[in-house]
C-alpha positions in Angstrom: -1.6 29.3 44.8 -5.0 29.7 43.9 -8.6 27.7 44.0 -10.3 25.7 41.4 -11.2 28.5 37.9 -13.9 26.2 36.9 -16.8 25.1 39.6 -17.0 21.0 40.1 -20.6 21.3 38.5 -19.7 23.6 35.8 -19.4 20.0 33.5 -21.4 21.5 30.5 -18.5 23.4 29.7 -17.4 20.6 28.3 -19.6 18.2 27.0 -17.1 15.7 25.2 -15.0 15.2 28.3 -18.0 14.9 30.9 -19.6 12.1 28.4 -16.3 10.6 28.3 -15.8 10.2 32.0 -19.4 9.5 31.9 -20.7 6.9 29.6 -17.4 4.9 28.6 -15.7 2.4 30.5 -12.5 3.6 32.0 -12.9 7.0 30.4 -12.2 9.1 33.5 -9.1 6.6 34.4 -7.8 8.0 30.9 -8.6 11.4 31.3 -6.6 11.7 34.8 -3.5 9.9 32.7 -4.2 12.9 29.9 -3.8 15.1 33.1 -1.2 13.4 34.2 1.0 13.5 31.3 0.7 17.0 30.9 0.6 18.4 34.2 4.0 16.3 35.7 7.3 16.3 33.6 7.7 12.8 35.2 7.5 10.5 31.8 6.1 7.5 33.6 3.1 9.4 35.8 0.6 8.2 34.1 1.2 4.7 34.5 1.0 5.0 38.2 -2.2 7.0 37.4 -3.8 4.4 35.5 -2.4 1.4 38.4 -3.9 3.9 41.1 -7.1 4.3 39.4 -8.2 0.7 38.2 -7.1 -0.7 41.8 -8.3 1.8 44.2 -10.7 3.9 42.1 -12.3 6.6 44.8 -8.8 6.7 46.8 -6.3 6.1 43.4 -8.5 9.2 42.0 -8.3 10.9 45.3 -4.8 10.8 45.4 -3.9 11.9 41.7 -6.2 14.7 42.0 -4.5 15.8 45.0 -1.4 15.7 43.0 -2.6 17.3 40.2 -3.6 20.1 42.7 -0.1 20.4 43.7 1.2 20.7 40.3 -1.7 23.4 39.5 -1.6 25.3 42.6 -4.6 24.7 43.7 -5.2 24.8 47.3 -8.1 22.1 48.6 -8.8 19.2 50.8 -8.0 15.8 50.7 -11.0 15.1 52.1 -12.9 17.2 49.3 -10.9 15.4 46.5 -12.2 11.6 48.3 -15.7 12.7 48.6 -15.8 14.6 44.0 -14.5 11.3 43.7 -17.2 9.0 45.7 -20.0 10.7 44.8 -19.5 12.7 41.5 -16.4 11.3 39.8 -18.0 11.8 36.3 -17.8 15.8 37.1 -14.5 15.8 39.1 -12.7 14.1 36.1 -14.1 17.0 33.7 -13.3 19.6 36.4 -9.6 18.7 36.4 -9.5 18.3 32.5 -10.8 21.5 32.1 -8.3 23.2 35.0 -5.3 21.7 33.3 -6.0 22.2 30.3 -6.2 26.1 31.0 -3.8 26.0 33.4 -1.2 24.3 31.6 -1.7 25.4 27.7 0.7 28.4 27.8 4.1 27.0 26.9 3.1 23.3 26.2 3.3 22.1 23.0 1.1 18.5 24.7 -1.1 20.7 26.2 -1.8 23.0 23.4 -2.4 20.3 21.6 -5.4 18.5 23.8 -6.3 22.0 24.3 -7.4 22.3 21.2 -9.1 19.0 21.6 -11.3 20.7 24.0 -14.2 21.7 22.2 -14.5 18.5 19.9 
């Protein structure tokens, strides 16, 4: 168990993915289902991602980052994953992509592969 490695404000780590979440339309709903899919070994966990996040956005968001949490190790608030979300989802969708892929590159082929992805 452990807290976040990369600061929620720390986006310019990672320009790509912060522009992503930022500028195009449903890019942070498909950056949670990247997460998603290689944080869980449930096959159909990003489909209920992507339900979550185009029906309740701040609480669907909420809720998988709390999950992806879990699955990281990370220990946080609920009420600190609603409020990223509300006010600065652009940077809490490029925090998490950035935490899992670190997190979860050593011994998955999927996440080695997006890892590499990272820097594009």
């Amino acid at each position: 168990m452990g807290a976040w490695n990369i600061g929620l404000f720390e986006c310019s780590q990672n320009p790509s993915t912060f522009f992503i979440a930022c500028c195009v339309p449903g890019g942070s709903c498909c950056i949670q289902m990247v997460n998603a899919r290689i944080s869980t070994r449930d096959g159909s966990a990003w489909k209920i991602v992507c339900i979550l996040d185009c029906c309740l956005p701040v609480l669907g968001c909420a809720i998988n980052r709390y999950y992806l949490r879990k699955a990281l190790g990370i220990i946080d608030s609920v009420l600190f994953d609603c409020v990223f979300w509300l006010y600065c989802p652009s940077c809490a969708a490029t925090q998490e992509y950035i935490e899992t892929m670190d997190r979860m590159s050593n011994g998955n082929k999927g996440a080695k592969f997006w890892s590499s992805m990272r820097n594009i």
